[in-house]
N, C-alpha and C positions, 0 to 999 in steps of 0.2 A: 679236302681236309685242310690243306695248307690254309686258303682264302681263310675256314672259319676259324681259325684259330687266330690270325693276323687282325682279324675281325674282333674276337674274344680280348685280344691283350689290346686292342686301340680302347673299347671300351672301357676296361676297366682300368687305365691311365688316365683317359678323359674325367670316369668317374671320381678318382681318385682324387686328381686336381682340383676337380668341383666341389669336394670333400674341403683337400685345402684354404682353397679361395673362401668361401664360405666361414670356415673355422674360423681363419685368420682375419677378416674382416667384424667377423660376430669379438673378437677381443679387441678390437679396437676402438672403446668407450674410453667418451670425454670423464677426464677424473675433474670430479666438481672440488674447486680450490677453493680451504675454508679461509676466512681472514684470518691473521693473526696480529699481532702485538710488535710494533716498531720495537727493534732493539735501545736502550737507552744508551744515547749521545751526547757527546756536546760539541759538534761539527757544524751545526746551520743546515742539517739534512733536512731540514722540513719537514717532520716529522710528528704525528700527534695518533695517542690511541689511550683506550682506558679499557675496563669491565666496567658495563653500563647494568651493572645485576650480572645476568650470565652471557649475555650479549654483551659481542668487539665491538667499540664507537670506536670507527678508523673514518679518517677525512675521505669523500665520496671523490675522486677526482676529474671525474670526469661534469663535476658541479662547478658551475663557477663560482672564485672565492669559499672555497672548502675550508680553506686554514686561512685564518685573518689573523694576527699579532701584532696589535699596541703594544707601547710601550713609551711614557712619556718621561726626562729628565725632572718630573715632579712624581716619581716612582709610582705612576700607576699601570697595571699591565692588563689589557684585557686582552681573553684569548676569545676566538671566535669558530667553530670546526661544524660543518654541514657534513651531513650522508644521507645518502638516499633513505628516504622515509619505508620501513619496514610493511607497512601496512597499504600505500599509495606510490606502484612506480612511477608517478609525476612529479609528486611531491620530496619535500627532504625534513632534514630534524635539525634541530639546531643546539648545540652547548655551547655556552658563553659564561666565562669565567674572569672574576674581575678580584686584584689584587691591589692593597693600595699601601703605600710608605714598602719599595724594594728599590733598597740602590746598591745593594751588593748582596753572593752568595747567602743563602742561610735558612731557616723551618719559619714561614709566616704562618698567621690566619689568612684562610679565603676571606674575602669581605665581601661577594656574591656571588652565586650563580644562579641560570636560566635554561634551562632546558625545555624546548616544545618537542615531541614524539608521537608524531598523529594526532590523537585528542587530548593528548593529553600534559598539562604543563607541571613542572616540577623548580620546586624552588630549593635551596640549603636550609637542612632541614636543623643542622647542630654545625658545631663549628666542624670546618676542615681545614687540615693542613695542605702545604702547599712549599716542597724542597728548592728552593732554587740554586742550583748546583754552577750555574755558568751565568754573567751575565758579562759580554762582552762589548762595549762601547763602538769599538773602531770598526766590529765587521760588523755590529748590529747582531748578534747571535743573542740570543736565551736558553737556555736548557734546565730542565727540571721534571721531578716524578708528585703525586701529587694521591689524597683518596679523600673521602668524603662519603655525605649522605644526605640522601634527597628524599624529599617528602610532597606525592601528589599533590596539586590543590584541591582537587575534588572530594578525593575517596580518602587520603592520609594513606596512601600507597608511599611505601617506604621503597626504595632504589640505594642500593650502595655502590658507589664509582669508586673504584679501585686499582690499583697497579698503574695509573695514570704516569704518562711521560711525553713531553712533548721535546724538542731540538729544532727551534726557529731561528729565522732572519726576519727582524721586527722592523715593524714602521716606527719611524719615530715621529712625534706629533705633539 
């Protein structure tokens, strides 16, 4: 009698345990991390992201040359930002945004953008604005928030970029 009871309570510990293990391992699922939206800075964090419509454009980094920033002493600024292309994990996307007459803080006109996103390319479709909050010489820093509107070439597919902010260390050229 003794044996089978000794026998009864190893099993149902074993059991138990197996119970455990199992449980605790079945909760242990990867949390898929959504992008978000760089904080707005004016530090040289290298920082860029917008609402591209309802999709994050954040710089892909593991791209080379993700964040490019011009910037010439004849105030022209272009920006340059890759992310993996949504539609081909080979490929990337590309926004490219060019400002011209900034030599100090204050609300310009864009004076172009380009966007390619798989098939498809998008130009400035009405004017955008474009805040430049920080322009610093000596560390070479930019900072600034930014929104706009883009218009397919193909189809007149409208895109609105929004909540834009970028906090760079520019090339100067």
């Amino acid at each position: 009698m003794k044996f089978t009871i000794t026998k009864q309570k190893n099993i149902f510990i074993a059991s138990f345990l197996f119970l455990l293990i199992i449980s605790t391992l079945s909760a242990c699922k990867k949390k898929k991390i959504e992008p978000k939206l760089p904080a707005v800075t004016m530090e040289g964090k290298n920082t860029f992201g917008c609402f591209f419509g309802s999709d994050i454009w954040i710089p892909e980094l593991t791209l080379s040359n993700s964040l490019m920033v011009d910037y010439s002493d004849r105030g022209m600024l272009i920006i340059e930002c890759k992310r993996r292309d949504r539609t081909n994990v080979k490929g990337s996307d590309m926004m490219t945004i060019k400002i011209k007459d900034i030599f100090q803080p204050g609300v310009y006109e864009i004076s172009e953008v380009e966007v390619s996103s798989g098939s498809e390319h998008y130009f400035l479709d009405d004017s955008g604005k474009i805040s430049i909050t920080l322009i610093d010489n000596n560390r070479h820093i930019v900072s600034g928030t930014f929104d706009f509107q883009l218009k397919e070439r193909s189809s007149s597919k409208i895109i609105h970029v929004s909540a834009g902010r970028f906090d760079v260390v520019y090339i100067n050229y």
